[in-house]
C-alpha positions as CSV (number, residue, x, y, z in Angstrom):
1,X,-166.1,70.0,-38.6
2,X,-164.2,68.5,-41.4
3,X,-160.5,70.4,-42.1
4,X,-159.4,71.3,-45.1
5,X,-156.6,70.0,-46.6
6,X,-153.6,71.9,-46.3
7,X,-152.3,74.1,-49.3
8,X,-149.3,73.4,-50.9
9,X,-146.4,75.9,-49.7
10,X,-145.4,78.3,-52.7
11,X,-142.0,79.6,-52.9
12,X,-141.6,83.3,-52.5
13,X,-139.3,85.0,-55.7
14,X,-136.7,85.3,-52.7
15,X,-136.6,81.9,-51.7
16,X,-136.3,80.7,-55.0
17,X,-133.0,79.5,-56.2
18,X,-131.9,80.4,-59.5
19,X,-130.0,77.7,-61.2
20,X,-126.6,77.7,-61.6
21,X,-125.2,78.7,-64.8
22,X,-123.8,76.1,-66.6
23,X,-121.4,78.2,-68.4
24,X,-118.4,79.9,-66.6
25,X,-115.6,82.1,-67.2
26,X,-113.0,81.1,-65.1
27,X,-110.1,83.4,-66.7
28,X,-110.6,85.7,-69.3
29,X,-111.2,83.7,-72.5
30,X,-111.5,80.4,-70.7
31,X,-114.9,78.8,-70.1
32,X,-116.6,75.9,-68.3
33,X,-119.2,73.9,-70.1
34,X,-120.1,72.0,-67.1
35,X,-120.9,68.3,-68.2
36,X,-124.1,66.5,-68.4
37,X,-123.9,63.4,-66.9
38,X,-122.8,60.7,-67.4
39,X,-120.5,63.1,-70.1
40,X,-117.7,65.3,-68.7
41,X,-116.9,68.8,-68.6
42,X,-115.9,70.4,-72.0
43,X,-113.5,73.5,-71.8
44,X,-113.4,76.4,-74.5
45,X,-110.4,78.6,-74.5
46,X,-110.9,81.5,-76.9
47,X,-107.2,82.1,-78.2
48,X,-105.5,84.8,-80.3
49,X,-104.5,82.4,-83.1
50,X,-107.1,79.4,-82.9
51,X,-110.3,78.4,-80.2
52,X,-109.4,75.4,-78.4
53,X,-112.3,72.8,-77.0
54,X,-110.9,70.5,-74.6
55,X,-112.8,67.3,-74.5
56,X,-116.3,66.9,-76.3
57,X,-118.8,64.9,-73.7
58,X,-120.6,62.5,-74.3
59,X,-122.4,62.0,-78.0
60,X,-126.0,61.9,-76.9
61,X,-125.7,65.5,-75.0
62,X,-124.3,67.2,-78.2
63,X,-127.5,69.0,-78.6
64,X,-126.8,70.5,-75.1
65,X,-123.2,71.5,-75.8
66,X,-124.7,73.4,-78.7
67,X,-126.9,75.6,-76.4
68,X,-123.9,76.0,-74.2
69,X,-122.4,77.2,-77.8
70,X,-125.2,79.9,-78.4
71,X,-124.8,81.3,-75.1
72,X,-121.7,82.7,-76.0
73,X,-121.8,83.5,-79.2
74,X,-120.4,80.4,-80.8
75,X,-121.0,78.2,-83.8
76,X,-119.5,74.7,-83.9
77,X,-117.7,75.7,-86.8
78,X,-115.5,78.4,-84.6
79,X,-113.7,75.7,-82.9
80,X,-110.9,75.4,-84.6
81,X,-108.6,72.3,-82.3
82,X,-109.9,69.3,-80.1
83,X,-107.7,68.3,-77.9
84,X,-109.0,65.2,-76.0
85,X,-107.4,64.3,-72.2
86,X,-108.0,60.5,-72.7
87,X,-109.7,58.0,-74.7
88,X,-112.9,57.3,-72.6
89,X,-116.4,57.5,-74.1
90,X,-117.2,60.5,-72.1
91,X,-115.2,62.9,-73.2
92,X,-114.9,62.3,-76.7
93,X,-118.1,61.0,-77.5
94,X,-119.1,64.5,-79.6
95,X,-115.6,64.8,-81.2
96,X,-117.4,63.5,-84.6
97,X,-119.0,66.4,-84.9
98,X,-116.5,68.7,-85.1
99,X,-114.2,66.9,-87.4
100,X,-115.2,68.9,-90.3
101,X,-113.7,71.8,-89.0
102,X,-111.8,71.3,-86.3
103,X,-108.4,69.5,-86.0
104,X,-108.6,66.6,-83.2
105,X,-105.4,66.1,-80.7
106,X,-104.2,63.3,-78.4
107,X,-101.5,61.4,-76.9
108,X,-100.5,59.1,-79.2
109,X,-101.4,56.4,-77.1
110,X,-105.3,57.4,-77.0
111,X,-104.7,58.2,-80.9
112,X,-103.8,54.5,-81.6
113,X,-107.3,53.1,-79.4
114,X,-109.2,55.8,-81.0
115,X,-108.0,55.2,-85.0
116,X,-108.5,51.3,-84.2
117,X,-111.7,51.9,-82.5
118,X,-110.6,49.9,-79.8
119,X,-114.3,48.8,-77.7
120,X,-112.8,47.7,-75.2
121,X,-111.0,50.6,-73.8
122,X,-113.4,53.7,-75.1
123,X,-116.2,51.4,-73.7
124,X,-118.6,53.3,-75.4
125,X,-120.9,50.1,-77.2
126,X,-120.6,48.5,-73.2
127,X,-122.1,52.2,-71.9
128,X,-124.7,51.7,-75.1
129,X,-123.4,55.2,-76.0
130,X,-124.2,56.4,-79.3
131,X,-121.2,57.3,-81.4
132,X,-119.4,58.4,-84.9
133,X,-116.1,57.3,-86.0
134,X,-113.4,60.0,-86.3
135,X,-109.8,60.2,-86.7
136,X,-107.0,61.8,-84.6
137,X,-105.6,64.4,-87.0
138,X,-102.3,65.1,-84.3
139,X,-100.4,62.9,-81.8
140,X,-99.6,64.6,-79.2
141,X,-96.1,63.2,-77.0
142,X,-95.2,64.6,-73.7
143,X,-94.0,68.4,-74.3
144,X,-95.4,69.5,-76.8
145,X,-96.3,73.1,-76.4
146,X,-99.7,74.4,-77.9
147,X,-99.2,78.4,-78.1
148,X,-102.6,80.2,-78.7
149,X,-101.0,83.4,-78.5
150,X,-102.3,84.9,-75.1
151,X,-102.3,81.6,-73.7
152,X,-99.9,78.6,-73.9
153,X,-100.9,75.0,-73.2
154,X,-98.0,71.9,-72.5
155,X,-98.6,68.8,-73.1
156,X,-97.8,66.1,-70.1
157,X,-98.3,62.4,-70.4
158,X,-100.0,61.3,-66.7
159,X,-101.0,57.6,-67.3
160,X,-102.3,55.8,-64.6
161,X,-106.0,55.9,-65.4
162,X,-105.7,55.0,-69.3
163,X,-102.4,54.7,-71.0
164,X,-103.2,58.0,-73.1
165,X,-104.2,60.3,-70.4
166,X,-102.7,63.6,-70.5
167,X,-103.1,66.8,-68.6
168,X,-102.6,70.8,-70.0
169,X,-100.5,73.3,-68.5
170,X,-100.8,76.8,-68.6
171,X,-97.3,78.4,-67.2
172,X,-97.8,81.8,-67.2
173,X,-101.8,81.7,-65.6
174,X,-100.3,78.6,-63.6
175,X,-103.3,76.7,-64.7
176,X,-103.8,72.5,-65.2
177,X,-106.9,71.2,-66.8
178,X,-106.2,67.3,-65.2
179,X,-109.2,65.5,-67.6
180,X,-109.9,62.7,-65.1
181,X,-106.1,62.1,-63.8
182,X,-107.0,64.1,-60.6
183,X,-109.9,65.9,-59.2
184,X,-110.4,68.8,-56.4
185,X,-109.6,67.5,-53.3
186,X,-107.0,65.3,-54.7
187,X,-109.4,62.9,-55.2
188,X,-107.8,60.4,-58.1
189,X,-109.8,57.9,-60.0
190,X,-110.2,54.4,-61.0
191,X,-107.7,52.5,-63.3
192,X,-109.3,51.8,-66.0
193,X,-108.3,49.1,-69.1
194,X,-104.9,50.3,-70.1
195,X,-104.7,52.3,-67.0
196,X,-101.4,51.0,-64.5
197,X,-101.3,52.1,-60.6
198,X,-97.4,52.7,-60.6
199,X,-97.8,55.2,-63.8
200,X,-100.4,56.3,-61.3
201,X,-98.2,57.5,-58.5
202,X,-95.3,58.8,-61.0
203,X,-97.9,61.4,-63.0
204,X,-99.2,62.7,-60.0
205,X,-95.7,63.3,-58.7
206,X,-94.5,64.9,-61.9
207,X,-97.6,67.2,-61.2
208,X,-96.7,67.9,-58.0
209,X,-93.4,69.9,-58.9
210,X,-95.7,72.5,-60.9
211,X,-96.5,75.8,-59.8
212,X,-100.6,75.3,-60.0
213,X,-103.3,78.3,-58.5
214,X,-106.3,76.6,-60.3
215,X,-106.8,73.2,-61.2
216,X,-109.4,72.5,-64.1
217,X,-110.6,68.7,-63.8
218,X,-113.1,66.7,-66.2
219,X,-115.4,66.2,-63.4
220,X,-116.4,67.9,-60.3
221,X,-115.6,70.9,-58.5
222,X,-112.9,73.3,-59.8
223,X,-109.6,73.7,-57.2
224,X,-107.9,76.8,-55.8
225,X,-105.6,74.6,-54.1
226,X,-103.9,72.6,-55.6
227,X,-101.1,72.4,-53.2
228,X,-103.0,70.6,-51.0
229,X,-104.8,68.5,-53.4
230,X,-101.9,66.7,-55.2
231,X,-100.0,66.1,-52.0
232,X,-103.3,63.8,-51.4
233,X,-103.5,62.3,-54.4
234,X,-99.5,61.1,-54.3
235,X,-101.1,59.6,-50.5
236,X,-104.1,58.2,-52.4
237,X,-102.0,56.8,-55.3
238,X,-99.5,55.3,-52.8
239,X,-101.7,53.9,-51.1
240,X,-103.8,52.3,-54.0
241,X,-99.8,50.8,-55.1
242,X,-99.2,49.3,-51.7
243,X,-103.2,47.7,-51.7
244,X,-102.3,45.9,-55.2
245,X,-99.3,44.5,-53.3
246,X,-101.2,43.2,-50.1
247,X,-104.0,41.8,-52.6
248,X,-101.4,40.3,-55.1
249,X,-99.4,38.3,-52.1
250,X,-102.5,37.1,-50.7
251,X,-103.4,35.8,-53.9
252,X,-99.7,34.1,-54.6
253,X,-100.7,32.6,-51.4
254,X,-103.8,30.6,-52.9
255,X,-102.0,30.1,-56.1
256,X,-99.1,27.8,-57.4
257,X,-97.3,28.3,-61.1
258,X,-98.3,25.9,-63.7
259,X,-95.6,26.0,-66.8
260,X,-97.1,27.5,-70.1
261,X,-95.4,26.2,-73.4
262,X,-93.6,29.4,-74.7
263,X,-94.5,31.7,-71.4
264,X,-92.2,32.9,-69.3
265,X,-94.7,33.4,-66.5
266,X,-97.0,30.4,-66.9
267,X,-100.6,29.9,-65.8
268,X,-101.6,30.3,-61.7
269,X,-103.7,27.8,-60.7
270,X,-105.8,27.0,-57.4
271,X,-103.5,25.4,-54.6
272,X,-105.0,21.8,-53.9
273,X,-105.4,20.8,-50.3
């Protein structure tokens, strides 16, 4: 007797997941736009005086971001500032289409790569990301206080990954949206074109003396502990310092100074046996 061929299994309504929401209020007035890869998360923060957005995503999930928009009521035209954490491709890629009616922030070091279109850092052409040119209306320095009315955001330079990167600080809610300078876990990442390993170690240091309860990053998980996560990352940035060491003195090793007209530090060339 031949069998018959087994049914496929159907999901019961109770074993079926509902998806996540992919927007969240994580205090009153703040939500999470949770990113589409490869783009980053975006972060709304309705404000007495103004509606902040920080970062954009990626260009080519702009449509997406606009049904994040619907869902709470929003046009694009009721964001009213940009601020961007850093100059990569993923989380200003959308910025352009804002710009009619929002102003756009950064450190002034982004601001400069992002006026001058600078390729080579946003990486945007090498990611084959589309994209619109825009302008940086303010640059931001280290300090500079952003008051919304019931919340207050402070600027504070943390390069190490880019140049330009900066993360936000809320005093009063004790909360630091970190862009990509550190994630949950104290995970930190790469160091990018512009980025330096011993700015590295000094930002997450400086963040270290903050009083955090919630740490907002540009990717991943949010953090409710903070004070265990940056004590890792200064570990994790250390450690990343003393590996460039070990790699640069084995290198020296294999290498001899050649004089360079005009240089002070010459060419290094291969060590001939």
């Amino acid at each position: 007797m031949k069998e018959k061929p087994l049914s496929p299994r159907v999901q019961t309504k109770a074993e079926v997941q509902p998806e996540a929401s992919k927007v969240v209020e994580l205090m009153p007035g703040i939500y999470q736009l949770r990113g589409e890869k490869p783009g980053s998360h975006v972060y709304f923060i309705k404000g007495d005086t103004k509606n902040v957005l920080i970062d954009t995503g990626v260009a080519g999930k702009f449509p997406v971001l606009k049904r994040r928009f619907t869902e709470l009521g929003l046009r694009v035209k009721d964001v009213n500032l940009i601020i961007l954490t850093h100059e990569h491709y993923d989380h200003i890629g959308a910025t352009s289409f804002f710009h009619r009616t929002a102003v756009v922030a950064a450190h002034r070091l982004a601001a400069n790569k992002l006026e001058l279109q600078d390729e080579f850092v946003t990486f945007r052409k090498y990611k084959d990301q589309p994209s619109k040119p825009f302008w940086v209306d303010i640059w931001l320095e280290d300090g500079t206080i952003i008051d919304l009315g019931n919340y207050e955001l402070q600027v504070i330079h943390t390069p190490g990954h880019t140049s330009g990167c900066i993360c936000l600080y809320e005093p009063r809610a004790r909360l630091l949206f970190t862009g990509d300078t550190v994630f949950a876990g104290g995970t930190l990442s790469e160091i990018a074109v512009g980025g330096n390993v011993s700015d590295y170690v000094n930002s997450v240091r400086r963040l270290s003396n903050l009083k955090i309860k919630q740490l907002y990053p540009g990717h991943g998980k949010v953090s409710s502990t903070p004070d265990e996560d940056l004590p890792k990352a200064i570990i994790y940035a250390q450690t990343m310092l003393d590996d460039c060491k070990t790699f640069f003195e084995a290198f020296i090793k294999t290498r001899k100074p050649q004089d360079k007209l005009g240089s002070a530090f010459g060419y290094w060339t291969e060590v001939q046996d």
